[in-house]
C-alpha positions in Angstrom: -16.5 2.1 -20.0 -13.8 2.2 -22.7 -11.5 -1.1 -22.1 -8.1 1.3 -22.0 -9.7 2.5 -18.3 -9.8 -1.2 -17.4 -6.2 -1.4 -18.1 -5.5 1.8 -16.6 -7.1 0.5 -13.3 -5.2 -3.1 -13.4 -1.9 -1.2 -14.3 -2.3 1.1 -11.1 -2.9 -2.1 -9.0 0.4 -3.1 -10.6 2.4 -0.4 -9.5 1.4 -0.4 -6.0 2.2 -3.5 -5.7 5.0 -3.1 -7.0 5.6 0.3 -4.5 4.3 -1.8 -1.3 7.2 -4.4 -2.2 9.9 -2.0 -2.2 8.6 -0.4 1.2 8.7 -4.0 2.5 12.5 -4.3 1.5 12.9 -1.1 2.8 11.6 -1.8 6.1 13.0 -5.0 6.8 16.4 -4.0 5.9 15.9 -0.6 8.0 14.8 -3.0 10.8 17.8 -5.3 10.5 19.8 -2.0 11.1 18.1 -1.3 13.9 18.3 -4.6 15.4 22.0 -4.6 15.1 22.7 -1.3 17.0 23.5 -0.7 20.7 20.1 1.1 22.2 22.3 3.4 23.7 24.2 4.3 20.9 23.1 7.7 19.0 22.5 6.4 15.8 19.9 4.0 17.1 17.3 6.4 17.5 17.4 8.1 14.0 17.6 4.6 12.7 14.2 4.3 14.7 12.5 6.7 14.0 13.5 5.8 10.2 11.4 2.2 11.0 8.8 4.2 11.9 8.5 6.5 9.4 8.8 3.8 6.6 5.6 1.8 8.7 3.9 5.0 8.1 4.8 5.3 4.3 4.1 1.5 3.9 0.3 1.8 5.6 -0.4 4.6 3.3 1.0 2.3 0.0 -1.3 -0.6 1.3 -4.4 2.0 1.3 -4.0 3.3 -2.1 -3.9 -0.1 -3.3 -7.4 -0.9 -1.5 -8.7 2.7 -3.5 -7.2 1.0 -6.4 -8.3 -2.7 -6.1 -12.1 -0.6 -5.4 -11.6 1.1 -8.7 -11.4 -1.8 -10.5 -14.5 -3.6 -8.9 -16.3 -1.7 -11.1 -15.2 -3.5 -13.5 -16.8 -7.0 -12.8 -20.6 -7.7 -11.9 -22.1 -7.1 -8.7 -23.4 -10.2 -6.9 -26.9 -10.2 -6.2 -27.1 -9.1 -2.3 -23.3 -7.1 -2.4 -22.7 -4.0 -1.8 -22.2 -1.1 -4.7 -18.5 -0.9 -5.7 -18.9 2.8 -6.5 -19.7 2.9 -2.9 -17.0 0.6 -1.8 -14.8 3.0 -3.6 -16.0 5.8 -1.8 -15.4 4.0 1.4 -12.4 3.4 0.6 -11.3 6.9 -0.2 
């Protein structure tokens, strides 16, 4: 496999690390605004469902990063006894 792959692979791990850190930041500043509202008051529960929906956004960040962390397995040698990494990438997806 041509190198320029290999550095397409490590630059995608890049960026979703880079994407998972910014849904972090999102989420922990959505949940300090949460925190700091009334429960009774109406903006707490569009401010709560906004938590949630950034947990969901975040989970699906974290799992593109495994499909991409897979991808680049194929990169370096499989130990004797390990699983496939074509087949951990397929797992994975």
């Amino acid at each position: 496999m041509p190198l320029s792959a290999l550095r397409e692979d490590q630059t995608a791990i890049a960026r979703q690390h880079l994407e998972i850190a910014e849904r972090q930041r999102d989420l922990f500043n959505a949940h300090l605004a949460v925190e700091a509202l009334d429960p009774k008051a109406p903006e707490w529960k569009p401010a709560a469902e906004t938590v949630s929906r950034l947990q969901r956004e975040l989970a699906v960040s974290e799992a593109r990063k495994l499909i991409a962390l897979a991808s680049l397995a194929r990169w370096t040698p499989t130990p004797k006894g390990q699983p496939d990494p074509a087949k951990k990438r397929t797992d994975a997806q």
